[in-house]
PyMOL Python script that loads the backbone (N, CA, C, O; Angstrom):
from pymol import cmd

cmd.read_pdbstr("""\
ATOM      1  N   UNK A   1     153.349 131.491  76.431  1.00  0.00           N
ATOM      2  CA  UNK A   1     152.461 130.699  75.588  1.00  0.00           C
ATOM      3  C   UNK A   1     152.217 129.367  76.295  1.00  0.00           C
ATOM      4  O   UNK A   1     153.139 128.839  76.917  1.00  0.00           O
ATOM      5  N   UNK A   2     151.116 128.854  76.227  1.00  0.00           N
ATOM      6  CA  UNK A   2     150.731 127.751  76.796  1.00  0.00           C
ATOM      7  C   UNK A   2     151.380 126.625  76.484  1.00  0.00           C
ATOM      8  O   UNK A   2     151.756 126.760  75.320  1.00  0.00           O
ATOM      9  N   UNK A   3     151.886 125.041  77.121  1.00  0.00           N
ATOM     10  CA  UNK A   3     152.243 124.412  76.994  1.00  0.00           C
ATOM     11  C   UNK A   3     151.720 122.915  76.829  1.00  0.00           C
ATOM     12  O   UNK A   3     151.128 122.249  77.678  1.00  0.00           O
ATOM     13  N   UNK A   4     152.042 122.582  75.668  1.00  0.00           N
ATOM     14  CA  UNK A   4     151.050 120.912  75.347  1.00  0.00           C
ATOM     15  C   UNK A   4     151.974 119.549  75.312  1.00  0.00           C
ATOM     16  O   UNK A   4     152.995 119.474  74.629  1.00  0.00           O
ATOM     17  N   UNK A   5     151.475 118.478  76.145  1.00  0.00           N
ATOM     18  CA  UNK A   5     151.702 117.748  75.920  1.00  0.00           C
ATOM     19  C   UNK A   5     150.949 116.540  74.172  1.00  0.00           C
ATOM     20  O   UNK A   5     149.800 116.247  74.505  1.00  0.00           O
ATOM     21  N   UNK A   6     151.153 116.088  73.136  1.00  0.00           N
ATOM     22  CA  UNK A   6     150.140 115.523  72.462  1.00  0.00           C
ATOM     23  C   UNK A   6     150.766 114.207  72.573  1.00  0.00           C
ATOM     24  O   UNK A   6     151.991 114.145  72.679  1.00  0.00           O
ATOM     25  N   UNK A   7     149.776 112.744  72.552  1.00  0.00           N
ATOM     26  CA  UNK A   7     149.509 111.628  72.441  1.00  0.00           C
ATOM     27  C   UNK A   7     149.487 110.953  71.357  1.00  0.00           C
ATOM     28  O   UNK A   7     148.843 111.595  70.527  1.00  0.00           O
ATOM     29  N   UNK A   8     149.998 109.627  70.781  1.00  0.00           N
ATOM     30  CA  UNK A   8     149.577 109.417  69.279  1.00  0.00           C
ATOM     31  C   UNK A   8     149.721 108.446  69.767  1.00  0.00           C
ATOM     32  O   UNK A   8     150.845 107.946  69.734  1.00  0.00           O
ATOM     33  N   UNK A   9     148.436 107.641  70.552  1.00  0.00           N
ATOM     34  CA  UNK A   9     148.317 106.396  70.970  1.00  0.00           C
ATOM     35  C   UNK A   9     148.710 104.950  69.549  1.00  0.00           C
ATOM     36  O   UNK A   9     148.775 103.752  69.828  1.00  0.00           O
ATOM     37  N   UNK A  10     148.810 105.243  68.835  1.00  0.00           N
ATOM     38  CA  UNK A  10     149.429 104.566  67.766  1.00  0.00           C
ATOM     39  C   UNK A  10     149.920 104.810  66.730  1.00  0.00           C
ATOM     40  O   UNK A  10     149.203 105.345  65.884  1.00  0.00           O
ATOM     41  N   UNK A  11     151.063 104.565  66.470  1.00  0.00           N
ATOM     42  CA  UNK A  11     152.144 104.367  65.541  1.00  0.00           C
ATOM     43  C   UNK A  11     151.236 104.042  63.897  1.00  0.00           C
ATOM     44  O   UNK A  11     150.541 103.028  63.853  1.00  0.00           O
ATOM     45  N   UNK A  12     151.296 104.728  62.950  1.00  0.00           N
ATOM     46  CA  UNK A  12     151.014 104.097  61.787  1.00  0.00           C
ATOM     47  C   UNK A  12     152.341 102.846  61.187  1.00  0.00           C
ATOM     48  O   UNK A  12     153.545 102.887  60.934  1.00  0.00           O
ATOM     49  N   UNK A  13     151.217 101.798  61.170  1.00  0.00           N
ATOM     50  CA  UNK A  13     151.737 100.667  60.507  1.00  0.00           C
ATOM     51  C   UNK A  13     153.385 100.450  59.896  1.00  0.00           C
ATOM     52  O   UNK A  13     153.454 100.791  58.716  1.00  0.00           O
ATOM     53  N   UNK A  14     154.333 100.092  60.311  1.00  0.00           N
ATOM     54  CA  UNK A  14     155.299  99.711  59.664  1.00  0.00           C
ATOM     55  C   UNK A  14     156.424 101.356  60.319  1.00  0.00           C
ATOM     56  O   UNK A  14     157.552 101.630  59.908  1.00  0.00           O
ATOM     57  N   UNK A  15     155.736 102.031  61.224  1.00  0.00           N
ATOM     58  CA  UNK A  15     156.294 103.125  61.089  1.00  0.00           C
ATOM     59  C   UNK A  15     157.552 103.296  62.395  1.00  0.00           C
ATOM     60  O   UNK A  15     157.453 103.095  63.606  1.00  0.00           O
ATOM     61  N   UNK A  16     158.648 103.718  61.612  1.00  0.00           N
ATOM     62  CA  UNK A  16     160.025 103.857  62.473  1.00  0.00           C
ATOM     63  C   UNK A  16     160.099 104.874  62.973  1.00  0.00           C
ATOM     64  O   UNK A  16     159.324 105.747  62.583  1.00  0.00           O
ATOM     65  N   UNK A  17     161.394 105.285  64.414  1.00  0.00           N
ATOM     66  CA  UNK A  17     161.925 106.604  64.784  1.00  0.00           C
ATOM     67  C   UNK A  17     161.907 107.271  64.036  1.00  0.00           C
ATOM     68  O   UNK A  17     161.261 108.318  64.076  1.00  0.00           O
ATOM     69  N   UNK A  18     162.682 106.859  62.999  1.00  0.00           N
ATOM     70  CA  UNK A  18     162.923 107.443  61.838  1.00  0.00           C
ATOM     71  C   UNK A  18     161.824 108.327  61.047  1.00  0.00           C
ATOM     72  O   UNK A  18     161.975 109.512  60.746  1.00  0.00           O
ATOM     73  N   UNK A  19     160.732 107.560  60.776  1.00  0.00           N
ATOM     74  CA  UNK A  19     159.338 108.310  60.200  1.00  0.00           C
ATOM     75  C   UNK A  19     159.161 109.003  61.174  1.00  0.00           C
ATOM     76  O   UNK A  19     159.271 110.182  60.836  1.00  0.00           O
ATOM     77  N   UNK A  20     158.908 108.883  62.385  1.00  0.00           N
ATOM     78  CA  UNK A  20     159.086 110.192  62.925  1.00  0.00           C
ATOM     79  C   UNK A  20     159.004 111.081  63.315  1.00  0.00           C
ATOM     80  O   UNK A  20     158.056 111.752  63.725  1.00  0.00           O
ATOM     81  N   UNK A  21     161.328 111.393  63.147  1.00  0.00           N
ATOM     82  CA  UNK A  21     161.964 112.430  63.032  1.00  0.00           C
ATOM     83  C   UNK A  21     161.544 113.100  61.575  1.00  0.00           C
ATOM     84  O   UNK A  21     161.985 114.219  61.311  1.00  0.00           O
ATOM     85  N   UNK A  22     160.820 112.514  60.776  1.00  0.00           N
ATOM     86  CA  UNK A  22     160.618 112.883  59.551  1.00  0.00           C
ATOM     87  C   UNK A  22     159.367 113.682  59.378  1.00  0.00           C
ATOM     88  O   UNK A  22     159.375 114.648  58.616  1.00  0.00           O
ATOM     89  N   UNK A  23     157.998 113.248  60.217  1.00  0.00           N
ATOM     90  CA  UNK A  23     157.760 114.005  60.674  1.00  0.00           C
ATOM     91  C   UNK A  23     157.693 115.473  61.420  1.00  0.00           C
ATOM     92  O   UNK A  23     157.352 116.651  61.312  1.00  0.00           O
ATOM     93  N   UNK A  24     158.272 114.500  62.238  1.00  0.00           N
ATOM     94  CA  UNK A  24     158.985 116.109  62.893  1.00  0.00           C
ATOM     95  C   UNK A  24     159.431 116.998  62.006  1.00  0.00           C
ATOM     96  O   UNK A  24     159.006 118.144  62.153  1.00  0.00           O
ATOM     97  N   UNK A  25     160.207 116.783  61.080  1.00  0.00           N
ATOM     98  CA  UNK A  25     160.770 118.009  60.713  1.00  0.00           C
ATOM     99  C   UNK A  25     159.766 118.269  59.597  1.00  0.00           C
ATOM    100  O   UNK A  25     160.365 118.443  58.535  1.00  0.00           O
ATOM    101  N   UNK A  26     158.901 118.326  59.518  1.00  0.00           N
ATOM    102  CA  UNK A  26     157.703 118.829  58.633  1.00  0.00           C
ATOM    103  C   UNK A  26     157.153 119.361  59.375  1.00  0.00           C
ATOM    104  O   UNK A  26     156.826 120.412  58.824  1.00  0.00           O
ATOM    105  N   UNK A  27     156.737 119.353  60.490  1.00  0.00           N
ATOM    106  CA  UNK A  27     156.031 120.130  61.874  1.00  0.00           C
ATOM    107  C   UNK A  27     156.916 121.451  61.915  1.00  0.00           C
ATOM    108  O   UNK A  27     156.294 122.513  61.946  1.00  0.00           O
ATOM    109  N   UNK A  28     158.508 121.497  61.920  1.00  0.00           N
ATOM    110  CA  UNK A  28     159.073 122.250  62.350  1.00  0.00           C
ATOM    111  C   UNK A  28     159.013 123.276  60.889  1.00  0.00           C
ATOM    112  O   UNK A  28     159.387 124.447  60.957  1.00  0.00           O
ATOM    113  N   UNK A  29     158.684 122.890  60.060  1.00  0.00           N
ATOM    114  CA  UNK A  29     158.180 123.780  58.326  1.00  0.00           C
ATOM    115  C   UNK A  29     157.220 124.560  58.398  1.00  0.00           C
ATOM    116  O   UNK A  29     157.211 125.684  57.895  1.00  0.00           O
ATOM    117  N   UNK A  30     156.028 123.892  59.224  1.00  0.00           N
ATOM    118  CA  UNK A  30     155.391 124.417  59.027  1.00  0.00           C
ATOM    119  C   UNK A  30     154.596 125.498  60.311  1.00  0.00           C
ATOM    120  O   UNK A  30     153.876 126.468  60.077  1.00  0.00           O
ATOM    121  N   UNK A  31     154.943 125.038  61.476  1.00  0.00           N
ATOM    122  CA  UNK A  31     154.574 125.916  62.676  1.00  0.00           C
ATOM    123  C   UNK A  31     155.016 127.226  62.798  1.00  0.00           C
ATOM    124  O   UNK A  31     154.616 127.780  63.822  1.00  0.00           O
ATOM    125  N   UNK A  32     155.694 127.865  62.092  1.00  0.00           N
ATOM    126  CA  UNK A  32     155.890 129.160  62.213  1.00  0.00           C
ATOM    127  C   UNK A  32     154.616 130.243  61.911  1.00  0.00           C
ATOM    128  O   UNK A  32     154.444 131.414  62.249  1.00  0.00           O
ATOM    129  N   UNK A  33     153.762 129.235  61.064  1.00  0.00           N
ATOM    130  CA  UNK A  33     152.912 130.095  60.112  1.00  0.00           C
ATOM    131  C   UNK A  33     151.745 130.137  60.570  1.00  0.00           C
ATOM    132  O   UNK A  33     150.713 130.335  59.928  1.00  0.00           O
ATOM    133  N   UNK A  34     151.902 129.882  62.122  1.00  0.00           N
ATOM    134  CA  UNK A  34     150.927 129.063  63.368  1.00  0.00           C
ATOM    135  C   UNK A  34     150.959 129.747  64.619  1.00  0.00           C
ATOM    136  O   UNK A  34     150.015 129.882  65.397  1.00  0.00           O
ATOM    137  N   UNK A  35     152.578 130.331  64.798  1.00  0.00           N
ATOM    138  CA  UNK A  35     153.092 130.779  66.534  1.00  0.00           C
ATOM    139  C   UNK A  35     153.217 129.644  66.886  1.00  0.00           C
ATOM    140  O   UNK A  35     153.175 129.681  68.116  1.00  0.00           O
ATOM    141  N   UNK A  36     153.439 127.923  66.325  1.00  0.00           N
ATOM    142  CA  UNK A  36     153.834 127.369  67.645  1.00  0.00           C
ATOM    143  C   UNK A  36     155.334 126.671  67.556  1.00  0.00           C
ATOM    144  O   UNK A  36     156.036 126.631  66.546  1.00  0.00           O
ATOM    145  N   UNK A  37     155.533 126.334  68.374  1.00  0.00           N
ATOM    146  CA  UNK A  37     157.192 125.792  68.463  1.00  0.00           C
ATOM    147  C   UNK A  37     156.793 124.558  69.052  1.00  0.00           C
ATOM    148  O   UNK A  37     156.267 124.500  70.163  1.00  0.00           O
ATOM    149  N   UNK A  38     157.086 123.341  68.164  1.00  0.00           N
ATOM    150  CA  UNK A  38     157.255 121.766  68.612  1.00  0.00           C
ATOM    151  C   UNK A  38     158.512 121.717  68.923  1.00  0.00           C
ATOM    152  O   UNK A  38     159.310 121.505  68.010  1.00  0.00           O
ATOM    153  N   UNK A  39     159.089 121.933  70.544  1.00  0.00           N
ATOM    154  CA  UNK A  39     159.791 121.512  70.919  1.00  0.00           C
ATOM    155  C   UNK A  39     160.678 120.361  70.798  1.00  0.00           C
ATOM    156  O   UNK A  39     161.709 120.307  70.128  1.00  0.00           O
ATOM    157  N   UNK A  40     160.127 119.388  71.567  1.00  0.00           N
ATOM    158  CA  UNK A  40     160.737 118.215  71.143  1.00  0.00           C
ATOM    159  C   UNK A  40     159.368 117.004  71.129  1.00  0.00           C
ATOM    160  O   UNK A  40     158.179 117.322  71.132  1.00  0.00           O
ATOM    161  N   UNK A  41     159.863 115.690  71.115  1.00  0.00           N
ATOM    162  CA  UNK A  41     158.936 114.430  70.736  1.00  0.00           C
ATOM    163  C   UNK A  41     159.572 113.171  71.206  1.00  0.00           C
ATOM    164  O   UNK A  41     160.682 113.016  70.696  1.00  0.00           O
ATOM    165  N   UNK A  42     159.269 112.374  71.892  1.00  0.00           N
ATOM    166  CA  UNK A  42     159.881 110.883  71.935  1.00  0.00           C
ATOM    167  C   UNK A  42     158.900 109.940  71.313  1.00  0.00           C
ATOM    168  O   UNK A  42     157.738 110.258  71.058  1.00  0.00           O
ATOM    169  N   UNK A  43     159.420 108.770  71.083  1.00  0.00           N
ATOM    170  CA  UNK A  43     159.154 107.737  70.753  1.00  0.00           C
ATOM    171  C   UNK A  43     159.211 106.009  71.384  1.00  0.00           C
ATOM    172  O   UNK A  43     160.275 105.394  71.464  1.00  0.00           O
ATOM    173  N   UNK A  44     157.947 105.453  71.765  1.00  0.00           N
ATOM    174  CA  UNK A  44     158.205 104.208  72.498  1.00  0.00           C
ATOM    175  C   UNK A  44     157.437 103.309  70.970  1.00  0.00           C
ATOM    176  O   UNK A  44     156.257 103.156  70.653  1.00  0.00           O
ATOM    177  N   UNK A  45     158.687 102.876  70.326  1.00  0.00           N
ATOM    178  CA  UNK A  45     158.844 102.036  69.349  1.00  0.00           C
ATOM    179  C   UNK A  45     157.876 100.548  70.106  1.00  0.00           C
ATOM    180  O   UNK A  45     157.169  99.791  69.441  1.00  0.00           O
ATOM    181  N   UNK A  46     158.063 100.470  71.311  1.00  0.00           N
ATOM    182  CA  UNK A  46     157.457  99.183  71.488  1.00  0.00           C
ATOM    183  C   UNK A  46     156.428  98.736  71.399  1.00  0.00           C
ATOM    184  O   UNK A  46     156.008  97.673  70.943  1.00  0.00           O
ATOM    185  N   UNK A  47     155.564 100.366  72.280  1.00  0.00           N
ATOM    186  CA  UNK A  47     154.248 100.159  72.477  1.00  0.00           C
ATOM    187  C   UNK A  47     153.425 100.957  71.359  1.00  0.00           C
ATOM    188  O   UNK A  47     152.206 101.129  71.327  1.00  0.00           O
ATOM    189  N   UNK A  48     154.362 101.388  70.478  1.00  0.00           N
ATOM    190  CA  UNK A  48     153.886 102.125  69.355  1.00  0.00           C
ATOM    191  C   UNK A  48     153.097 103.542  69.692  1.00  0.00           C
ATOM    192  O   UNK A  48     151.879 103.698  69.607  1.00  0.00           O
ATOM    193  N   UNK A  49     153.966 104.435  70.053  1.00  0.00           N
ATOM    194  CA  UNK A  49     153.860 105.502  70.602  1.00  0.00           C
ATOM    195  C   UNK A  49     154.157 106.531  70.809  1.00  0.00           C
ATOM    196  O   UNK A  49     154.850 106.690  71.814  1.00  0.00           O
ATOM    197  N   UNK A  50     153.848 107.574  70.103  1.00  0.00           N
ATOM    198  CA  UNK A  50     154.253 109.203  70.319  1.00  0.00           C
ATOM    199  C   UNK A  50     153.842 110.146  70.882  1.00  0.00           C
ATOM    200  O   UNK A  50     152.673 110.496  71.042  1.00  0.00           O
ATOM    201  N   UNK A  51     155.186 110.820  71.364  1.00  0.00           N
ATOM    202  CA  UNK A  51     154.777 112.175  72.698  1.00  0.00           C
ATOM    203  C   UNK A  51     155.398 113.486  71.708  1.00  0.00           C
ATOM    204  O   UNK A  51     156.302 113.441  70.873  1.00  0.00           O
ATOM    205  N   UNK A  52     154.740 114.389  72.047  1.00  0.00           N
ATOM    206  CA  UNK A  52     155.153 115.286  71.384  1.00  0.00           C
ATOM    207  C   UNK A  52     155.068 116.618  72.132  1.00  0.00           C
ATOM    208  O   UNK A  52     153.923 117.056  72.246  1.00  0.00           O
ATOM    209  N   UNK A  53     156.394 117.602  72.846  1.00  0.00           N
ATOM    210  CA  UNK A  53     155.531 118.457  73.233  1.00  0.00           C
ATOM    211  C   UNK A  53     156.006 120.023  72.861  1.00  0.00           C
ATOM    212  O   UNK A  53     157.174 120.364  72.670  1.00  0.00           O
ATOM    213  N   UNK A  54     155.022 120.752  72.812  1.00  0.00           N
ATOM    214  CA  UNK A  54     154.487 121.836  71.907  1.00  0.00           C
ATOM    215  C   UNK A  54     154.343 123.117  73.054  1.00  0.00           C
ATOM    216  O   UNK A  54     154.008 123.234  74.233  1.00  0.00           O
ATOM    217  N   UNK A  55     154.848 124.059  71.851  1.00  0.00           N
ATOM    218  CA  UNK A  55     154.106 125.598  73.001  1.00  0.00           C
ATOM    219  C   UNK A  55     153.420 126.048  71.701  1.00  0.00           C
ATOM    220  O   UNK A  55     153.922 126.230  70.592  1.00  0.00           O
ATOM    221  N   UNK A  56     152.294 126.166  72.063  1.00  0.00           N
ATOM    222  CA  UNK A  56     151.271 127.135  71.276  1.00  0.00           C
ATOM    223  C   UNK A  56     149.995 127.357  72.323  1.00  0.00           C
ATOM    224  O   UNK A  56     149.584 127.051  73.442  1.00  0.00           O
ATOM    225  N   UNK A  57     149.558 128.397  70.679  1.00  0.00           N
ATOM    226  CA  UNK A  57     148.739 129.537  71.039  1.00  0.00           C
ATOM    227  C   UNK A  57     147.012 128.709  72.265  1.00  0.00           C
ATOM    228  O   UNK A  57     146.397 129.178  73.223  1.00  0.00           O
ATOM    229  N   UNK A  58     146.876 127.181  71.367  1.00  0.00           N
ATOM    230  CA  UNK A  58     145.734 126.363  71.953  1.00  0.00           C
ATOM    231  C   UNK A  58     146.042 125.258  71.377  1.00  0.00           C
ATOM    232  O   UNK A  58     146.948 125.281  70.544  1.00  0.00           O
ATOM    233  N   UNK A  59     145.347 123.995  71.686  1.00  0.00           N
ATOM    234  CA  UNK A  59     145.033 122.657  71.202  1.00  0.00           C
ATOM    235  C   UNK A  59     145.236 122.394  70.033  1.00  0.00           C
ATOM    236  O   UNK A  59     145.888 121.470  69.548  1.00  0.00           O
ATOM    237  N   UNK A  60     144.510 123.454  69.406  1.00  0.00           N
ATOM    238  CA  UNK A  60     144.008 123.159  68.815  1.00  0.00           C
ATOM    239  C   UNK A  60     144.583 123.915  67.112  1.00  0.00           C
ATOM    240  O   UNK A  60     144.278 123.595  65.963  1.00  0.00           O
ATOM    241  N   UNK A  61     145.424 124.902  67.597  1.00  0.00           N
ATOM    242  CA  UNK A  61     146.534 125.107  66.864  1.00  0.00           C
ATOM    243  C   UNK A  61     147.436 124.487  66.589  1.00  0.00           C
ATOM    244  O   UNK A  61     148.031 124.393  65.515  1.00  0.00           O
ATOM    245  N   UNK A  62     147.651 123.883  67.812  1.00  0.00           N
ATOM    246  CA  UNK A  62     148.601 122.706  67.948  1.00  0.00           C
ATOM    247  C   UNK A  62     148.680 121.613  66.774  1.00  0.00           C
ATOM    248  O   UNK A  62     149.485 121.389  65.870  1.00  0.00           O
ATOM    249  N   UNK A  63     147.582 121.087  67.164  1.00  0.00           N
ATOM    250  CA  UNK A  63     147.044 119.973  65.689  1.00  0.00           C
ATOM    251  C   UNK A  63     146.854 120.622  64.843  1.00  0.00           C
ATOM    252  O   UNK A  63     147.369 120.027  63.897  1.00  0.00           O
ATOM    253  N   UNK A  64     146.426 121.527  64.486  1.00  0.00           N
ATOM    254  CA  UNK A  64     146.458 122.204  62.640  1.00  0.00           C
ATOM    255  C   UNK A  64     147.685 122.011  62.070  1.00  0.00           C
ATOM    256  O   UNK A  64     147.678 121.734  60.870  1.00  0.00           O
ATOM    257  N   UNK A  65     149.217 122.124  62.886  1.00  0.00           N
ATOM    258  CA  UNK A  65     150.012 122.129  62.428  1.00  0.00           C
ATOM    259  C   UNK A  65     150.227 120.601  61.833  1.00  0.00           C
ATOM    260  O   UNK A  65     150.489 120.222  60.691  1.00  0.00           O
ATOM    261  N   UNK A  66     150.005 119.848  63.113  1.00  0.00           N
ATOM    262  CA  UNK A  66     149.787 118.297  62.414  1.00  0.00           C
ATOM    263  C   UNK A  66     149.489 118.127  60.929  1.00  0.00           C
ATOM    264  O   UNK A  66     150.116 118.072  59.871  1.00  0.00           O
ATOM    265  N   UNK A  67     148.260 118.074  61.350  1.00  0.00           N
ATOM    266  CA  UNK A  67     147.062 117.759  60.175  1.00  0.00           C
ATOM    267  C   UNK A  67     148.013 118.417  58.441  1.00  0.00           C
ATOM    268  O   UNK A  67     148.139 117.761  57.408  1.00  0.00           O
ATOM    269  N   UNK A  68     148.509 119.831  58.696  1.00  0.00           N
ATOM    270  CA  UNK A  68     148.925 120.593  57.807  1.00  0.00           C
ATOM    271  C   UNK A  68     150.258 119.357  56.825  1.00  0.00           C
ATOM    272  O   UNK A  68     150.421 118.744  55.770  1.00  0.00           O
ATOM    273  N   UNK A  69     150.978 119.701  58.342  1.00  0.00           N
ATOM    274  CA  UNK A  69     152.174 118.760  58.105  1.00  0.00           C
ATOM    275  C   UNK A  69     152.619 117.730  57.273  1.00  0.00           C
ATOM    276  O   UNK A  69     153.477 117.731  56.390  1.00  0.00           O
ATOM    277  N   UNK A  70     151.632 116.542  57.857  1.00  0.00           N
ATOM    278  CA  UNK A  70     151.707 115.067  57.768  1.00  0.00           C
ATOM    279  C   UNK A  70     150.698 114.815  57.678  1.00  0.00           C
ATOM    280  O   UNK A  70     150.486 113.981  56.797  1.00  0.00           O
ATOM    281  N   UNK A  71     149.657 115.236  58.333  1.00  0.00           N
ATOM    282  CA  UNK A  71     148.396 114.665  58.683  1.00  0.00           C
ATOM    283  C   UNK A  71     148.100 113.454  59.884  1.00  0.00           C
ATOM    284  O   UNK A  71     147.178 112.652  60.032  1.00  0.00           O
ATOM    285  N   UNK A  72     149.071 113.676  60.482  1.00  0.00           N
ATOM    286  CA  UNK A  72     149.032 112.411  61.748  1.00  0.00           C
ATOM    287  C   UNK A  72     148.623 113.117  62.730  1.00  0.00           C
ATOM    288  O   UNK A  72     149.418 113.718  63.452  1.00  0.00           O
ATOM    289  N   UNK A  73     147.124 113.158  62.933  1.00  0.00           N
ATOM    290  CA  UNK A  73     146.806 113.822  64.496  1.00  0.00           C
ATOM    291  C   UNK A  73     147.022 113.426  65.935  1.00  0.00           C
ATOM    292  O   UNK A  73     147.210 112.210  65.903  1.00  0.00           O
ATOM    293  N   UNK A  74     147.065 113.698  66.732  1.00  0.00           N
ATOM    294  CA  UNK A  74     147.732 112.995  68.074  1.00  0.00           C
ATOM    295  C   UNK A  74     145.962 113.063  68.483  1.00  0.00           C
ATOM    296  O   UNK A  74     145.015 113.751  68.104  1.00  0.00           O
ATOM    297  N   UNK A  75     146.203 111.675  69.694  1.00  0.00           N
ATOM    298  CA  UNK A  75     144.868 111.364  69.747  1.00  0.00           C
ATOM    299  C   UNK A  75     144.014 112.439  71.089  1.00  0.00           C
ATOM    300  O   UNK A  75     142.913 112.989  71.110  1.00  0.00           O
ATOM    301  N   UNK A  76     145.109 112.374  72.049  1.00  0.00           N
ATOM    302  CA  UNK A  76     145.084 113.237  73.314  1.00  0.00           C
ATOM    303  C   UNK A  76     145.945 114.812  73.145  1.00  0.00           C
ATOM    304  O   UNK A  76     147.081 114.787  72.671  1.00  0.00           O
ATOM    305  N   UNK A  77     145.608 115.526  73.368  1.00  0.00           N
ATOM    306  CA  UNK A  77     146.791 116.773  73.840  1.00  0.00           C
ATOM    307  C   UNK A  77     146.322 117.305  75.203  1.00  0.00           C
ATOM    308  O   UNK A  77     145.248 117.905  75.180  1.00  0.00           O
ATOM    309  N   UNK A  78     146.871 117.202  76.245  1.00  0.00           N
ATOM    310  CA  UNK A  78     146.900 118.190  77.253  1.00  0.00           C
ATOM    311  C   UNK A  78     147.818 119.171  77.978  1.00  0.00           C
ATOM    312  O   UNK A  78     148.921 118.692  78.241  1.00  0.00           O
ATOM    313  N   UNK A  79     147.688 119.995  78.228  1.00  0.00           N
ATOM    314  CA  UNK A  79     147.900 121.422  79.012  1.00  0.00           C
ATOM    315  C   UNK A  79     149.138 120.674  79.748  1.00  0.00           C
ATOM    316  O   UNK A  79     148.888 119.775  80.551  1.00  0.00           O
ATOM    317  N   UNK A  80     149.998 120.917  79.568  1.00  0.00           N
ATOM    318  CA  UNK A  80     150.611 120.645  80.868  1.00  0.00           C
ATOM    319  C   UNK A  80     152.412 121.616  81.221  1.00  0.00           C
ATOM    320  O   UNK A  80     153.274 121.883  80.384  1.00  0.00           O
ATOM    321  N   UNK A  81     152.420 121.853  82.404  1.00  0.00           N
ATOM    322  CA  UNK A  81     153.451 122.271  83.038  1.00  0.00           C
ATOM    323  C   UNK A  81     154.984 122.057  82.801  1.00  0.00           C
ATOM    324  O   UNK A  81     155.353 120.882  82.782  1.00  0.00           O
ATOM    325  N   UNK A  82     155.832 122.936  82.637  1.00  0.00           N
ATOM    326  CA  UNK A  82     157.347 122.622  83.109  1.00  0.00           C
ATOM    327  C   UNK A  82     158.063 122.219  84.479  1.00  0.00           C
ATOM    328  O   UNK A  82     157.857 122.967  85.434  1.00  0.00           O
ATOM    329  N   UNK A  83     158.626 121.458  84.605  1.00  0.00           N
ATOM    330  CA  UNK A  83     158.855 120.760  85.947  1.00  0.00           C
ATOM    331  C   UNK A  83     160.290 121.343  86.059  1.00  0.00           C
ATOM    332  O   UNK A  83     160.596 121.858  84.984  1.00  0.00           O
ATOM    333  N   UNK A  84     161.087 121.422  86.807  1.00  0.00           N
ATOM    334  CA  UNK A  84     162.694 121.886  87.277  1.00  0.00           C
ATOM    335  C   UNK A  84     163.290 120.323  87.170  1.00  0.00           C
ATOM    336  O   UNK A  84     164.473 120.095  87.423  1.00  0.00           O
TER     337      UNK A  84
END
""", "prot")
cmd.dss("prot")
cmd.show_as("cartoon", "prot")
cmd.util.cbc("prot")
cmd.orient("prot")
């Protein structure tokens, strides 16, 4: 299955690691019902910023799960590779 990096060039307002991991685990509720697996996600609290990365079916599956979720769409997603 293809592999995504997604972008969330900004943080909603007031929003912690914490929101999230809280997130996250609403992603992880609901992607089954999708084929995709949100791996994992970091967070740069500074610059107000989330990575998120995903194996699914397209893009664009990818974000449905979002949207479904939480509704926090990531602004970028791209294709990208496993490195060793």
């Amino acid at each position: 299955m293809p592999l995504f990096m997604d972008v969330h060039e900004t943080m909603p307002e007031g929003a912690t690691a914490a929101d999230v991991a809280g997130a996250h685990a609403e992603d992880l509720k609901v992607q089954g019902q999708y084929g995709v697996d949100y791996k994992s996600y970091w967070v740069d609290e500074t610059n107000g910023k989330i990575f998120c990365l995903v194996d699914a079916p397209d893009a664009e599956t990818a974000a449905r799960v979002h949207r479904e979720a939480h509704g926090l769409e990531a602004d970028h997603i791209f294709p990208v590779v496993a490195g060793s």
